[in-house]
C-alpha positions in Angstrom: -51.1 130.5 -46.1 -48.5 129.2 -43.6 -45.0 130.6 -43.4 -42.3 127.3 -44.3 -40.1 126.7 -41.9 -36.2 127.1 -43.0 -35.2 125.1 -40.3 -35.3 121.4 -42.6 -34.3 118.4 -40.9 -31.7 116.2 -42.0 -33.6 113.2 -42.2 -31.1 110.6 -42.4 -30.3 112.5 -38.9 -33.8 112.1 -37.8 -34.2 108.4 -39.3 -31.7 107.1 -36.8 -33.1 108.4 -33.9 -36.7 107.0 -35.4 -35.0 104.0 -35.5 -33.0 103.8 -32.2 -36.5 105.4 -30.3 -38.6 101.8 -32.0 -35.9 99.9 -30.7 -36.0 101.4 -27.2 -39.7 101.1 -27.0 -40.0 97.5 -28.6 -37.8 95.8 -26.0 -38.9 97.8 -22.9 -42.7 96.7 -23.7 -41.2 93.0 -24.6 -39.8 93.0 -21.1 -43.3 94.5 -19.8 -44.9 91.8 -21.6 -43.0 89.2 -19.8 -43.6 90.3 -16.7 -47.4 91.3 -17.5 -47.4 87.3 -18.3 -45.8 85.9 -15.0 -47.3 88.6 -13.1 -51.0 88.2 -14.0 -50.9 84.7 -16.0 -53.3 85.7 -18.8 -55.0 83.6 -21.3 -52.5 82.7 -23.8 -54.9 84.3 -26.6 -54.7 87.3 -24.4 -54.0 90.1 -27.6 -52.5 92.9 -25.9 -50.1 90.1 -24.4 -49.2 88.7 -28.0 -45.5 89.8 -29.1 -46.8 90.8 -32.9 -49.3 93.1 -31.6 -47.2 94.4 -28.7 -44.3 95.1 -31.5 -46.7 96.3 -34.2 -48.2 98.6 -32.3 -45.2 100.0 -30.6 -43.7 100.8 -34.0 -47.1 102.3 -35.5 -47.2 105.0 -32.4 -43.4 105.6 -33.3 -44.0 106.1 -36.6 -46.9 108.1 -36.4 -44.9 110.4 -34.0 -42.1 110.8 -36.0 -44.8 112.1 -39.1 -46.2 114.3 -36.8 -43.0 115.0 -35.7 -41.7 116.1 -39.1 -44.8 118.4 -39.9 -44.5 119.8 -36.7 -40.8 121.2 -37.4 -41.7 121.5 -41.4 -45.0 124.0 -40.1 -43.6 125.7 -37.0 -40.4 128.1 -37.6 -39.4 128.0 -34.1 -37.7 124.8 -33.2 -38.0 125.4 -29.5 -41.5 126.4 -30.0 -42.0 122.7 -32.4 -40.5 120.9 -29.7 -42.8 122.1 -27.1 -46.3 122.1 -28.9 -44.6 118.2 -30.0 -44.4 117.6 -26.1 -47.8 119.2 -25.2 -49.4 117.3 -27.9 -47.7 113.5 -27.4 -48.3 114.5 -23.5 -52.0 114.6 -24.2 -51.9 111.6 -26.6 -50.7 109.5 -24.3 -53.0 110.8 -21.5 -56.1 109.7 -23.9 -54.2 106.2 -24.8 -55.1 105.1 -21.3 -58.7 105.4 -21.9 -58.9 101.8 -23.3 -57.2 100.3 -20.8 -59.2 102.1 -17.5 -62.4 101.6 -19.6 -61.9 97.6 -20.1 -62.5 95.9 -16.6 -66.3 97.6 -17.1 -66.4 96.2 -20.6 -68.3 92.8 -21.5 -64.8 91.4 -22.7 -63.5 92.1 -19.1 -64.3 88.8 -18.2 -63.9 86.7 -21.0 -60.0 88.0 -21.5 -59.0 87.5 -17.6 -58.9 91.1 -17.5 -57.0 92.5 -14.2 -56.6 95.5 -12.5 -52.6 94.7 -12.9 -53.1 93.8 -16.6 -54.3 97.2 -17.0 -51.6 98.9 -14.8 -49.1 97.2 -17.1 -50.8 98.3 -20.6 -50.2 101.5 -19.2 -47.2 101.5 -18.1 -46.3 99.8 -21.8 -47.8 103.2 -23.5 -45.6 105.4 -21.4 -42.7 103.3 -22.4 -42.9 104.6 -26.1 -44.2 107.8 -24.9 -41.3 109.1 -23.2 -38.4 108.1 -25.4 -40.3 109.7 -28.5 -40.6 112.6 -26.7 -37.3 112.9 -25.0 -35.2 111.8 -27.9 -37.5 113.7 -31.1 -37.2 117.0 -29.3 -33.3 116.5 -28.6 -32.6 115.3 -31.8 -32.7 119.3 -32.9 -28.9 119.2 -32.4 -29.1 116.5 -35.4 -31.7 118.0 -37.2 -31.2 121.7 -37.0 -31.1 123.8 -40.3 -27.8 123.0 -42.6 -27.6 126.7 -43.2 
């Protein structure tokens, strides 16, 4: 049996931050799209290039984060000790999101998509973009989430 954590968060707290984190992520890989486009001139059917899927995806890894997130602090009494197992964890995640990208220009798609070695640079660089705002804002949030004791 785990021990509860009496450290709740205030969740209309956390919500906000959920929701000003999406927005930060969403435009800065909307701008990284744009310049992934004029930088590498894709195929207009290139997916990872396409706004729906760049927006979607961005808000399901914000999401998901924000669940884990919320388990993390719910399961862990320590709110220091949350934040940093959140960090290590996201930290790693992100380091294994790249694998799709560095394993694509060996991939039989590679050269049906227009793949490029920049295309994959930017991908990337658009995962870190949601990375590090989830991660700096969720574990700075404890301020506005900290136990209403």
């Amino acid at each position: 049996m785990s021990v509860m954590n009496t450290n709740t968060l205030n969740y209309a707290s956390f919500i906000k931050t959920v929701v000003w984190v999406a927005v930060v992520s969403v435009i800065g890989n909307a701008l990284l799209t744009v310049a992934g486009k004029i930088i590498s001139n894709p195929p207009e059917t290139f997916g990872p290039y396409m706004y729906g899927s760049v927006i979607g995806l961005t808000l399901m890894g914000v999401v998901a984060a924000a669940i884990v997130y919320i388990v993390m602090r719910r399961y862990i009494s320590d709110t220091a000790k949350a934040n940093r197992w959140f960090t290590i964890l996201s930290v790693v995640v992100l380091i294994a999101s790249f694998y799709p990208d560095v394993a694509l220009p060996w991939s039989t798609d590679a050269d049906q998509v227009g793949w490029t070695y920049s295309i994959m640079a930017n991908l990337m660089l658009m995962h870190v973009v949601a990375a590090v705002p989830v991660i700096y804002y969720f574990t700075r949030s404890s301020k506005a989430v900290s136990s209403s004791s």
